[in-house]
C-alpha positions as CSV (number, residue, x, y, z in Angstrom):
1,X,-17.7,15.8,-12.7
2,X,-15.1,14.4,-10.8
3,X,-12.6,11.1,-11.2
4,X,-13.3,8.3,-8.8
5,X,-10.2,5.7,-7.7
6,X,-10.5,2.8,-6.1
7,X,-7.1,1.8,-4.3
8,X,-6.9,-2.0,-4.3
9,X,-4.6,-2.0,-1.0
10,X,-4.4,-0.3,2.1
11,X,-2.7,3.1,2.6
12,X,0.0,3.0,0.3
13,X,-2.0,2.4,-3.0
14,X,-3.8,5.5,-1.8
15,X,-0.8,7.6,-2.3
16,X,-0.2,6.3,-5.3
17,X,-3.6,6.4,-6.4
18,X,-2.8,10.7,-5.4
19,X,0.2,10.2,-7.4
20,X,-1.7,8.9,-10.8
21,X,-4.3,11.7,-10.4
22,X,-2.1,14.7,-10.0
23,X,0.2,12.7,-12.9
24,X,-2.7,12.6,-15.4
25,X,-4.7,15.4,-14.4
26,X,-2.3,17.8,-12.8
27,X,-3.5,20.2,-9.8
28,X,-7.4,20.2,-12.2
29,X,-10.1,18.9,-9.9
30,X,-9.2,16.1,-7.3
31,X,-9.8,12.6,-7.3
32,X,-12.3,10.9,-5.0
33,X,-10.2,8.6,-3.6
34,X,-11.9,4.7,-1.7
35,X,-9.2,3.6,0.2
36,X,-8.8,1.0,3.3
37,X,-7.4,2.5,6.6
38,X,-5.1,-0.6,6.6
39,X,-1.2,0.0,7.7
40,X,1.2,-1.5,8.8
41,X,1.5,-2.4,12.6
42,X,4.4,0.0,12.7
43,X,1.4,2.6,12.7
44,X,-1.3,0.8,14.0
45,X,-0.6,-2.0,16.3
46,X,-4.3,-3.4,16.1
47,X,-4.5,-5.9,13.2
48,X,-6.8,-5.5,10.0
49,X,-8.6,-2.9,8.2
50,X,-10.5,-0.5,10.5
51,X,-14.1,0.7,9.8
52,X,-15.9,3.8,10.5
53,X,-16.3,2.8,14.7
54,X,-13.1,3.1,14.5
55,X,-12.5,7.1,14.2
56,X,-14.0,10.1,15.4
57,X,-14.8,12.7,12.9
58,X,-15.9,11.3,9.3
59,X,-17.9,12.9,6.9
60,X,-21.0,11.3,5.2
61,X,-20.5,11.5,1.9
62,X,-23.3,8.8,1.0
63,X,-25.4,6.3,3.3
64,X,-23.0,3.6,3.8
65,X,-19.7,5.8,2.4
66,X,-17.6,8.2,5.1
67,X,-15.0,10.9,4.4
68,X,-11.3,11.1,6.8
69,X,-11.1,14.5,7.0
70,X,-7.7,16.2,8.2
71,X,-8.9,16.8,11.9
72,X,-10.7,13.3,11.7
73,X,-9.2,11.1,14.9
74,X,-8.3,7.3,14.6
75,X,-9.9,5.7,18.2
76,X,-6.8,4.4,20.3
77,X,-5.4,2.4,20.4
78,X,-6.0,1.9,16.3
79,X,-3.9,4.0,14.5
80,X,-4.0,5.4,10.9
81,X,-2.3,7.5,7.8
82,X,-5.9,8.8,6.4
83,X,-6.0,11.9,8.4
84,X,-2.6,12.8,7.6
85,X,-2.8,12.3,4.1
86,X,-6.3,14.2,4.0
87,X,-4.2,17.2,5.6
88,X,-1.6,17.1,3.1
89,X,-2.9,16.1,-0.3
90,X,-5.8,17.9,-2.0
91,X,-7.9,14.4,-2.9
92,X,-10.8,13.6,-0.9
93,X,-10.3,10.4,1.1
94,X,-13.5,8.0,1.4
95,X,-13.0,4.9,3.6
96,X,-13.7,1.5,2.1
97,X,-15.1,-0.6,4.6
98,X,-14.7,-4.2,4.4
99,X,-16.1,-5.6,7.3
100,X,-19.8,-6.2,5.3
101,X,-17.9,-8.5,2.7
102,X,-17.4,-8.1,-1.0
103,X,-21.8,-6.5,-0.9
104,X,-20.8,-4.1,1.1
105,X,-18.7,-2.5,-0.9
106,X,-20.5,-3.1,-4.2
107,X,-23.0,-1.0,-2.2
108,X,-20.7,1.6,-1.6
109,X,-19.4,2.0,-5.0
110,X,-23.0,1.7,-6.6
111,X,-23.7,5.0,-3.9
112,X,-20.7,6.7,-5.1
113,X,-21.3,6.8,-8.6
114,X,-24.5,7.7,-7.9
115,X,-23.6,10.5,-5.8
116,X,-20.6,11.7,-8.1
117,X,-21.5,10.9,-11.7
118,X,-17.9,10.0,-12.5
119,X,-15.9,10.4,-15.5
120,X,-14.3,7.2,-15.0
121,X,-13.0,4.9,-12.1
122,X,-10.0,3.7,-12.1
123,X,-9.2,0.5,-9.6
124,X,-5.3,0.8,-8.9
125,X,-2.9,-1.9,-7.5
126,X,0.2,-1.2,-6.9
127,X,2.8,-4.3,-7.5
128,X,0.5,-6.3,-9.2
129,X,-0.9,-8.9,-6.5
130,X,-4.2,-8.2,-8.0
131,X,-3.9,-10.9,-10.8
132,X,-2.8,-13.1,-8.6
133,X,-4.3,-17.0,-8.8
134,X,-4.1,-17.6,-5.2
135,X,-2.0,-20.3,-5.1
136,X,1.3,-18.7,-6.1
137,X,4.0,-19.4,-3.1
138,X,5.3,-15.8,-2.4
139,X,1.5,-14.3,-2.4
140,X,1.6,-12.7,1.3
141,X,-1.4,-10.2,0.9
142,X,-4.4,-11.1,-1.1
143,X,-7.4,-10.6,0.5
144,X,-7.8,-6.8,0.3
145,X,-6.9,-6.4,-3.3
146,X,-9.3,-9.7,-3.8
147,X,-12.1,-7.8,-2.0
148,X,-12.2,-4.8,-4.2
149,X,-11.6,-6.7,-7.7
150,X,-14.7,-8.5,-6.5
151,X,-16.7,-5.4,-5.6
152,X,-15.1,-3.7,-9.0
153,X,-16.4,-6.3,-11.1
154,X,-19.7,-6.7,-9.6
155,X,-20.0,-2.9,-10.4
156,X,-22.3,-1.8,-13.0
157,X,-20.2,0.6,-14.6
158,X,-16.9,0.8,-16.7
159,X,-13.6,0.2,-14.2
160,X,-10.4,0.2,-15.4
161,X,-8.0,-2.0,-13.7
162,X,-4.7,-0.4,-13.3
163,X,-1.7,-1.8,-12.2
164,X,1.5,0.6,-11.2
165,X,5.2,-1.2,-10.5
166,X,4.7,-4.5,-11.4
167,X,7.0,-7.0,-9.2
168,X,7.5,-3.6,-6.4
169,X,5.4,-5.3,-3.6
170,X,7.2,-8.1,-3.3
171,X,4.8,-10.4,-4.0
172,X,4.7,-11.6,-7.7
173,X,7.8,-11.3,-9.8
174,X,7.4,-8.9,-12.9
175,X,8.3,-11.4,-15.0
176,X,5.4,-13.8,-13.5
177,X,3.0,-10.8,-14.6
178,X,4.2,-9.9,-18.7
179,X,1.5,-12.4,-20.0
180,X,-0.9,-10.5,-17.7
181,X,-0.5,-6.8,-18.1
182,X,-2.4,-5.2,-21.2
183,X,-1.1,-1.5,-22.4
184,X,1.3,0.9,-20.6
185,X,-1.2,3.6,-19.1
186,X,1.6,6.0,-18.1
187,X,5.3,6.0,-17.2
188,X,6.1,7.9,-13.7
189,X,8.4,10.9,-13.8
190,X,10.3,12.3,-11.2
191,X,8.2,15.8,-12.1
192,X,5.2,13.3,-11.1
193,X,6.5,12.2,-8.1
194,X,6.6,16.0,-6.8
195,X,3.4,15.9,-5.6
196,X,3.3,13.6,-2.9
197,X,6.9,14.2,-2.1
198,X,6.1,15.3,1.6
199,X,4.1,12.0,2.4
200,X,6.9,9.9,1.0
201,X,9.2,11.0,3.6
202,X,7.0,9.9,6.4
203,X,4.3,7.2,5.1
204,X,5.3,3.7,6.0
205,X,4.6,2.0,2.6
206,X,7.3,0.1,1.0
207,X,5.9,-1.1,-2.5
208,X,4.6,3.1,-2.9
209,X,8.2,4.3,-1.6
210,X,9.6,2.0,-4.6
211,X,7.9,3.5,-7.3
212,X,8.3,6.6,-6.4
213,X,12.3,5.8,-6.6
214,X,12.1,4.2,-9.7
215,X,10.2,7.2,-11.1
216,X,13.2,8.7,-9.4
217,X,15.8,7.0,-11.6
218,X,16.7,4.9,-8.3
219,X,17.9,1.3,-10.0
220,X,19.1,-2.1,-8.0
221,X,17.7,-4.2,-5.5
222,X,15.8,-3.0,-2.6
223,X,15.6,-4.8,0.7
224,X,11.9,-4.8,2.1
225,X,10.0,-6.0,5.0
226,X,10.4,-7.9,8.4
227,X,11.4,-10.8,6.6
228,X,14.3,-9.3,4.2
229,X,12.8,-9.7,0.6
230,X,14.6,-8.3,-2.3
231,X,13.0,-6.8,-5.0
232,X,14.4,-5.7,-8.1
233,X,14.3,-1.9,-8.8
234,X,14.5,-1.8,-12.7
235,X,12.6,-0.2,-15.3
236,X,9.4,-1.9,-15.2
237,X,9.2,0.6,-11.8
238,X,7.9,3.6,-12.7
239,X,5.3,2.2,-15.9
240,X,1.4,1.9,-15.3
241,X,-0.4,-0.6,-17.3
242,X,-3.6,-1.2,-17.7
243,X,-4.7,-4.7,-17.2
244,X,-8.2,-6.6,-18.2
245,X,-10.4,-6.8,-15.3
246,X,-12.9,-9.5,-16.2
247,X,-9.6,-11.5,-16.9
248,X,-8.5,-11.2,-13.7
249,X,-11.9,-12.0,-12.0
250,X,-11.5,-15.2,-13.8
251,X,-7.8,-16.0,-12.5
252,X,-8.4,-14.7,-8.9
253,X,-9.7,-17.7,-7.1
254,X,-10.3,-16.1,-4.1
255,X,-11.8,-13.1,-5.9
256,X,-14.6,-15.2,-7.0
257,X,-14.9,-16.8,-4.0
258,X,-16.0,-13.8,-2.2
259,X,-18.4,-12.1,-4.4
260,X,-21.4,-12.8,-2.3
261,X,-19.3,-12.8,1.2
262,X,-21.5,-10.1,3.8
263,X,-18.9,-9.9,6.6
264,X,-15.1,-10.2,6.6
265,X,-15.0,-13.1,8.7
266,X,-16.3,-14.8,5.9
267,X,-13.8,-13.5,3.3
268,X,-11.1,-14.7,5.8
269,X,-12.2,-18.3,5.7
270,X,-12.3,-18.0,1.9
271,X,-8.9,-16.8,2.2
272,X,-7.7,-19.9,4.3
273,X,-9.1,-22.2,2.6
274,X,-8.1,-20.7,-1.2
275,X,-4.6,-19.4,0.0
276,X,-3.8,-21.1,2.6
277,X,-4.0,-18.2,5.0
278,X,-5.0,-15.1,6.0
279,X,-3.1,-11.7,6.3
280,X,-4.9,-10.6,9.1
281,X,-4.1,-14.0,10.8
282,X,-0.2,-12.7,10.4
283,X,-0.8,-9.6,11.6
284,X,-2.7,-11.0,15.1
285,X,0.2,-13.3,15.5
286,X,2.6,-10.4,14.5
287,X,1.1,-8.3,16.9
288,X,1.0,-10.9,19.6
289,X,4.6,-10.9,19.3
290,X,5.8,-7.4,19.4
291,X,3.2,-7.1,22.4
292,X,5.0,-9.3,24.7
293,X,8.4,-8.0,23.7
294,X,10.4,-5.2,25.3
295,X,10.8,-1.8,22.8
296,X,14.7,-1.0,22.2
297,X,15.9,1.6,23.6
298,X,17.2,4.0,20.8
299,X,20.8,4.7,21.5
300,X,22.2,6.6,18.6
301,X,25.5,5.1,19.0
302,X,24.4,1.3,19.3
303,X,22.1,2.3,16.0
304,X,24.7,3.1,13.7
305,X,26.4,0.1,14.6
306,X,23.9,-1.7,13.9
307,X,23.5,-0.3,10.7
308,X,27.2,-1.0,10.0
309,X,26.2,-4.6,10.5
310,X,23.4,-4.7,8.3
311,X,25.0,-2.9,5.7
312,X,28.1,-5.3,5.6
313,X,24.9,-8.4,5.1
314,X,22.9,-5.8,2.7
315,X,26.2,-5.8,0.5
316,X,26.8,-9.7,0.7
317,X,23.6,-10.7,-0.6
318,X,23.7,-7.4,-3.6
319,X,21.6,-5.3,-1.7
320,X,21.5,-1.4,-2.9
321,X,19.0,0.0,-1.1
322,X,16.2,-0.8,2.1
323,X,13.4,0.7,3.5
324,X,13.2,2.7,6.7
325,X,10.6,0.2,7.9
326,X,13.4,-2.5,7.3
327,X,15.8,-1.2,9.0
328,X,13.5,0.1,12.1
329,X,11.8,-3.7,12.4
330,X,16.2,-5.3,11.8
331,X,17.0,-3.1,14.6
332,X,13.9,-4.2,17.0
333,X,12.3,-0.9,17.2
334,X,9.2,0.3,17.7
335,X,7.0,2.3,15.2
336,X,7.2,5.2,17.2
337,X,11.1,5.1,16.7
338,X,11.3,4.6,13.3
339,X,11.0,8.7,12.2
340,X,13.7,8.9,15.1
341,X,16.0,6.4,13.2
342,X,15.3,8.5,9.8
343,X,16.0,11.1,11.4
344,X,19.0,10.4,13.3
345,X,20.7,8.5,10.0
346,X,19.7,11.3,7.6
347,X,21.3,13.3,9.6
348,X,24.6,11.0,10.4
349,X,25.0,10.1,7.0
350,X,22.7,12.3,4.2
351,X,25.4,11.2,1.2
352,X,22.9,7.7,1.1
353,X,19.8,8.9,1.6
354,X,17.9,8.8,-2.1
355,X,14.4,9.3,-1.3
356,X,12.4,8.1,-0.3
357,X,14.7,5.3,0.1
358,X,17.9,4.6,1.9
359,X,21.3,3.7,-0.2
360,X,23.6,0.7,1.1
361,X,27.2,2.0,1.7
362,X,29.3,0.3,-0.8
363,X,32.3,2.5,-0.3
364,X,34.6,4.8,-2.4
C-alpha cells in the first residue's frame, strides 16, 4: 500500500507535499503525489494550469490519471517544474487536471484509490488559502485550492485536510486562520527540510521556500511577489495542522459553488462572480504585459546596484529577507535570468544568502 497526497496548489504545495512524506515516513515507500502543473509565469509564460495535451511523455497510471515522468517534455511554449521534480525526488508525480471542472477530478481521485488502495490521503495547502470564505480582501489565489477541496470532499473516502505555514502565502494572515486550524500534525525541522534541499535552490515557489526557512530557524519578515507583500516569518512557519475538511467545504463559497462545474471555464465564472475575480484572468493580463515589454539586459554591475537600492527600501519598511523571484520581477528580468541573478548575487555576496531565501543587508 502506498500514501496518496493531494497538493491543493500548483507546484509548490507539491514539494511540500515531498517534504511532509519523507518528514513522516522517511525514505519508506514514496508518496503518490496529484499535483497541478501550475507555475508561475517566471517558468511558464502561458497562463493557467496545463493538462495532459500539454506534454509529451506521461504515463497512464489510470483512465483519466497521467504520470510526469523525469524525461516527460512540457509542449512550448508552456513550461513546467513536474519533470524536474520527477528527476530529483523519489515520489511519483500524477497530474491533476482541471480543465473537466470539480467531476473531473472527483473522477480521478475515485480511479486513484481504486488503482492504489491507499493508506490514507492527505489534501495539503500550504499557507492556508484553503479555508478561505471568498470574500476576504487579500485572497489572490482561490480557485485551484477551491477546486480540489471540492473534488476532496465529494470523495468517498477519508481525506485529511492539512494545512502547512499558516499566514506564508501571503494570502490570509495566521492570525485570521487560529479559530480555523484543528491539531498540530507535525512541526518542520531543518533535518526535514534535507530532503528537498536541491529543489529549493532552483523551484520558483515563494510560500514553499518560506517554510522551508522557518523550518530553518529563518525569523522576520519576508518580502514576496511582484507586488511587494510582507509576510511575517515567525513560528507558526514550520507547524502542520490539521484542519476539518467538511468545515471548510461549508466556509468556502466558491468551493461549493463548483462541485458540479465540468470544465474550468465554468469554475472561472464561479470565481468572478464569488471572488470578484479570477487568477487566471491576472495571469493573461500579467502575461500580456511582460509580452509587450523589452527583457533587461542583465549587467552584473547595474544588478547590484540595483539591489543596493532595494535593499535601502527593504530596510525602510523592516524587511529581512525576499525572494529570488522578488528581486528578479523588481529588477524587470526575465524568468530565464532569474538563476543568473542567484547566481551572480550568491556569488557577490554569499554572507546573506540563508536558504532558500535571501537576507537584507542591514549592516555591521
Amino acid at each position: 500500500m502506498t500514501r496518496l497526497i493531494v497538493a491543493a496548489g500548483g507546484g509548490g504545495d507539491a514539494v511540500a507535499a515531498a517534504m511532509l512524506d519523507a518528514a513522516v515516513h522517511g525514505g519508506e515507500n514514496p508518496a503518490v503525489v496529484l499535483t497541478y502543473a501550475w507555475d508561475r509565469l517566471l517558468i511558464d509564460p502561458v497562463p493557467g494550469p496545463r493538462g495532459p495535451a500539454n506534454f509529451t511523455g506521461l504515463r497512464p497510471l489510470t483512465r483519466s490519471v497521467r504520470t510526469v515522468p523525469a524525461d516527460a517534455t512540457p509542449i512550448a511554449p508552456a513550461g513546467s517544474t513536474l519533470p524536474r521534480l520527477a528527476a530529483e525526488l523519489p515520489q511519483t508525480f500524477a497530474l491533476t487536471d482541471p480543465h473537466h471542472g470539480a467531476e473531473g477530478i472527483v473522477r480521478q481521485l475515485e480511479e486513484l484509490v481504486q488503482r492504489l488502495e491507499p493508506e490514507s490521503v492527505d489534501l495539503l495547502d500550504v499557507g492556508g488559502d484553503i479555508l478561505a470564505r471568498g470574500d476576504e480582501p487579500t485572497l489572490r489565489s482561490p480557485l485551484a485550492d477551491a477546486l480540489t477541496l471540492a473534488a476532496c470532499c465529494e470523495l468517498n473516502y477519508p481525506v485529511r485536510l492539512l494545512v502547512a505555514g499558516p499566514g506564508l502565502d501571503g494570502e490570509l494572515p495566521a492570525d485570521a486562520l487560529r479559530d480555523r486550524l484543528g491539531s498540530v500534525a507535525l512541526t518542520l525541522t531543518a533535518e526535514h527540510v534535507t530532503p528537498v534541499s536541491s529543489v529549493l535552490e532552483w523551484h520558483p515557489s515563494e510560500a514553499t521556500a518560506m517554510l522551508a526557512a522557518t523550518a530553518r530557524g529563518v525569523r522576520g519578515r519576508c518580502e514576496v511577489r511582484d507586488a511587494g507583500l510582507p509576510v511575517p516569518l515567525t513560528d507558526d512557519g514550520p507547524v502542520v495542522h490539521e484542519a476539518d475538511l467538511d468545515e471548510a467545504l461549508n466556509r468556502n463559497q466558491l468551493a461549493r459553488a463548483i462541485l458540479a462545474t465540468e470544465n474550468l471555464h465554468q469554475v472561472e465564472q464561479y470565481s468572478r462572480e464569488i471572488c470578484g475575480f479570477s487568477e487566471i484572468d491576472y495571469e493573461r493580463n500579467k502575461a500580456s504585459r511582460l509580452g509587450s515589454r523589452p527583457a533587461q539586459k542583465s549587467d552584473p554591475e547595474a544588478v547590484l546596484h540595483q539591489l543596493d537600492d532595494f535593499e535601502a527600501d527593504a530596510r525602510s519598511r523592516g524587511i529581512t529577507h525576499t525572494t529570488f523571484r522578488r528581486l528578479a520581477e523588481a529588477f524587470g528580468l526575465s524568468g530565464n535570468q532569474r538563476q543568473d541573478l542567484r547566481a551572480l548575487l550568491l556569488s557577490s555576496r554569499p554572507g546573506q544568502y540563508e536558504a532558500p531565501l535571501w537576507r537584507i543587508a542591514y549592516g555591521a
